[in-house]
C-alpha positions as CSV (number, residue, x, y, z in Angstrom):
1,X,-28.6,-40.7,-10.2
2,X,-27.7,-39.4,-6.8
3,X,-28.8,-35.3,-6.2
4,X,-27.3,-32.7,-4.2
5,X,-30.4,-31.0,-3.8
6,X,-33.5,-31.5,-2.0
7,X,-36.4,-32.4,-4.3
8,X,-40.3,-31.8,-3.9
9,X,-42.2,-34.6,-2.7
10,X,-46.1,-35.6,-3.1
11,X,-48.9,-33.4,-5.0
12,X,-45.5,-30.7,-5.1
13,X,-43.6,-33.1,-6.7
14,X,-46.5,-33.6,-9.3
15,X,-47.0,-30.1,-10.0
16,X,-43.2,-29.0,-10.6
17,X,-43.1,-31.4,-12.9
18,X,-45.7,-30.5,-14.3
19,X,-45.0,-26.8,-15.1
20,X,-41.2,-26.6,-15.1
21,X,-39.5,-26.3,-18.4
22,X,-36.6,-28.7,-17.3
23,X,-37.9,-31.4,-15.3
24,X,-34.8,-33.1,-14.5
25,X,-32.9,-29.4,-13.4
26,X,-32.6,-29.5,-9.7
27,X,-34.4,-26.9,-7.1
28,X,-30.8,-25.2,-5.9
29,X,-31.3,-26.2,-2.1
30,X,-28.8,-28.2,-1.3
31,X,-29.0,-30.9,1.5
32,X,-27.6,-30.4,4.7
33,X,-26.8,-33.6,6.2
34,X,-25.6,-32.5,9.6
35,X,-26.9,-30.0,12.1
36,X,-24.8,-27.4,12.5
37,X,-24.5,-25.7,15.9
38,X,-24.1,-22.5,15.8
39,X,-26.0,-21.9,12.9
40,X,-24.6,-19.3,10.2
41,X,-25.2,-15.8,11.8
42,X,-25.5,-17.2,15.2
43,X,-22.5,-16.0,16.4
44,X,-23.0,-12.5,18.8
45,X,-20.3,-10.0,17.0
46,X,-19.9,-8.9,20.3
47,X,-18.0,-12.0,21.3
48,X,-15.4,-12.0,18.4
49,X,-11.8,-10.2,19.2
50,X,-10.2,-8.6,15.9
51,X,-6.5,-10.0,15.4
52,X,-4.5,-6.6,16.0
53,X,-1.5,-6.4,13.6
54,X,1.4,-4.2,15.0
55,X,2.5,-1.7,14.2
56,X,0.1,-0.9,11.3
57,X,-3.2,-0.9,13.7
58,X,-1.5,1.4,16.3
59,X,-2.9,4.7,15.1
60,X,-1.1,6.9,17.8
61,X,2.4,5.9,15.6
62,X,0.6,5.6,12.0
63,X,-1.3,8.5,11.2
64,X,-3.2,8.4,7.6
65,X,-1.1,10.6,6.1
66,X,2.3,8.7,6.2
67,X,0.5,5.7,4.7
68,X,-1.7,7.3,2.2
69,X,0.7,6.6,-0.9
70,X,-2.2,8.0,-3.4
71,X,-0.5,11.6,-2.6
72,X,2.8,11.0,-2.2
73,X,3.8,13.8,-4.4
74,X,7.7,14.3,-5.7
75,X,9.9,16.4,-3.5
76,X,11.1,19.2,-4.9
77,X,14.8,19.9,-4.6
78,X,16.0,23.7,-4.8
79,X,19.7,24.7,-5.4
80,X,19.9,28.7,-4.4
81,X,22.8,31.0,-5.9
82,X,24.8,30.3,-3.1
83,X,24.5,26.4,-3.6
84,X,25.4,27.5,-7.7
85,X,28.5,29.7,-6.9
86,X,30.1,26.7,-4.5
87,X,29.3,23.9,-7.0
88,X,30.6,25.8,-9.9
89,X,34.1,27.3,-7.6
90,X,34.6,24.1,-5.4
91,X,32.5,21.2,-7.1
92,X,30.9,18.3,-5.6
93,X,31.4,14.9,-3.8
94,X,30.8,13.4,-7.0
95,X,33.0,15.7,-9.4
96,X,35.2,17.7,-7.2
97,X,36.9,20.4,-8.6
98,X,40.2,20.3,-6.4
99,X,41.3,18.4,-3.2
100,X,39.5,19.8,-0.3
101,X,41.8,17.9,2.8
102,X,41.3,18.9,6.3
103,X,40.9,22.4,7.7
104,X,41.9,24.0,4.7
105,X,38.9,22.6,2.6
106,X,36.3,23.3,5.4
107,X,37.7,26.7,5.1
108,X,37.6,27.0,1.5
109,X,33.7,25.6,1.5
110,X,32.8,28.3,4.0
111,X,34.3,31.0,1.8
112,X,32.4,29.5,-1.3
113,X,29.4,29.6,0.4
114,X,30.1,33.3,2.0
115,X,30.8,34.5,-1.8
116,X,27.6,32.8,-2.8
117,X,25.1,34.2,-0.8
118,X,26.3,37.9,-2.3
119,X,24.8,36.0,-5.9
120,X,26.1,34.5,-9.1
121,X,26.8,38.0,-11.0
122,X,28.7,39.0,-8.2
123,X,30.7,35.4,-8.4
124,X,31.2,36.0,-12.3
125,X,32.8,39.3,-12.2
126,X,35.7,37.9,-9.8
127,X,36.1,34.8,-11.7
128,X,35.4,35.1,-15.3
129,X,36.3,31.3,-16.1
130,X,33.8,29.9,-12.9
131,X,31.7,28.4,-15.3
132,X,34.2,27.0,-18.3
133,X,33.9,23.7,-17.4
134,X,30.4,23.9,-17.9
135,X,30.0,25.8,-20.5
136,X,30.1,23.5,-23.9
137,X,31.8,24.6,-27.1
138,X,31.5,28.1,-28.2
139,X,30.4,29.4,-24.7
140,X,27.1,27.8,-25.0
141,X,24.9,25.6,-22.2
142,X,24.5,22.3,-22.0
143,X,20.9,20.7,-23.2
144,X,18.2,19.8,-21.1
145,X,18.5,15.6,-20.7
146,X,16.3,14.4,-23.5
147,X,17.5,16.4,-26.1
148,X,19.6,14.2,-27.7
149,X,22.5,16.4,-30.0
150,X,25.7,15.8,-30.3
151,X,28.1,18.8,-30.5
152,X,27.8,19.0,-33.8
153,X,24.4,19.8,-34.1
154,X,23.3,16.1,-35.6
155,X,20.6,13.2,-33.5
156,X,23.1,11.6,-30.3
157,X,21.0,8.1,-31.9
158,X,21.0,6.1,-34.6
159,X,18.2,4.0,-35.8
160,X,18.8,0.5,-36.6
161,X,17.7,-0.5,-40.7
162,X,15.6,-3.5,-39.4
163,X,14.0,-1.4,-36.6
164,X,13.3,1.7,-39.6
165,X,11.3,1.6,-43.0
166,X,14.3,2.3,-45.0
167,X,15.1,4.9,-47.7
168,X,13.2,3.2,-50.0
169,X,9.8,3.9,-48.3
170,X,7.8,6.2,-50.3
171,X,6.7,8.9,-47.8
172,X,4.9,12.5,-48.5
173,X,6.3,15.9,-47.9
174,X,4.1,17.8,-46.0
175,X,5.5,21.3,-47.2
């Protein structure tokens, strides 16, 4: 049986066998065969150069702050009265409420804006349909996302009967 370990040898050798428990479990010190030159820990940590990784170690362009994703809190978005009065006369990129071509629709954006900053009541007094095509049925405002009703009042989802316990499932009114 060939060991990885050095062994005790002599009167030592005699003795741990004598009062170890295992006699045949090895000492843990393994055998170094070769010399090794420098010796672990030899090494001056003076002489040894960190690898510098651009553009991550340059500190001057990298400041904590940009890189500290732990608080990289949500940005809040704002939309005044005057952003509300031109979405709700001219609309937006992505829903436009007319054709705004050339010099004409730059124009017609400045006044929306202009008639916006005087406030919303001031926008539905002129304009008493401005806010129709928001509006759902019966002059009331649409529902926060997540509230899922249809128009007529009932759950926008329907549960599936294998994904549900059925009608048949005895439960308890808690009334």
């Amino acid at each position: 049986m060939q060991r990885y370990t050095i062994q005790p040898k002599g009167i030592y050798a005699f003795i741990s066998r004598l009062l170890s428990i295992d006699p045949k479990r090895s000492t843990g010190v393994p055998l170094n065969p070769t010399f090794r030159n420098p010796p672990p820990g030899g090494v001056d940590p003076a002489t040894y150069d960190d690898p510098v990784t651009l553009p991550s170690a340059d500190i001057a362009e990298n400041p904590y702050w940009k890189r500290d994703v732990r608080r990289r809190y949500p940005q809040l978005s704002t939309v005044t009265q005057a952003d509300a009065v031109a979405l709700l006369s001219v609309g937006s990129a992505a829903n436009p409420k007319q054709e705004l071509i050339g010099e004409a629709g730059s124009k017609q954006l400045v006044a929306a804006q202009e008639e916006g900053a005087k406030g919303l009541s001031v926008a539905f007094e002129k304009n008493t349909g401005l806010a129709k095509d928001v509006l759902g049925p019966g002059g009331i405002p649409p529902l926060p996302s997540g509230l899922h009703f249809s128009v007529d009042g009932k759950k926008g989802y329907h549960i599936e009967e294998e994904q549900s316990y059925g009608d048949d499932y005895p439960c308890r009114s808690f009334s």
